[in-house]
C-alpha angles and dihedrals in degrees: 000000000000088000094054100044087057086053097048090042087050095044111032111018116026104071092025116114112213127186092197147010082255092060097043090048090051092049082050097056098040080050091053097040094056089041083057092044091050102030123152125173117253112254115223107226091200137022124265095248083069092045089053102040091054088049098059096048095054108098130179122222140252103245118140114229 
């Protein structure tokens, strides 16, 4: 879901300019229902022992803010 939020936040929000909710929610839907007319599943470019592997190595670090 995350992945799709960023591409609907890069195609269809970000530069948009609304003068109400109504309006954003309008731009939202006409987003979602070319994105159904059009779907295609996301294709994984690496397996998910990878994915997980890279994730549990990342620390953070210890810097106080």
């Amino acid at each position: 879901m995350e992945i799709f939020f960023g591409i609907i936040t890069r195609q269809a929000i970000r530069r948009g300019s609304f003068d109400s909710v109504s309006e954003l929610i309008d731009a939202i839907r006409r987003f979602i229902d070319g994105w159904n007319e059009r779907c295609e599943p996301f294709v994984w470019t690496k397996d998910a022992d990878i994915i997980l592997a890279k994730a549990k190595r990342k620390t953070t670090s210890d810097t106080r803010h």
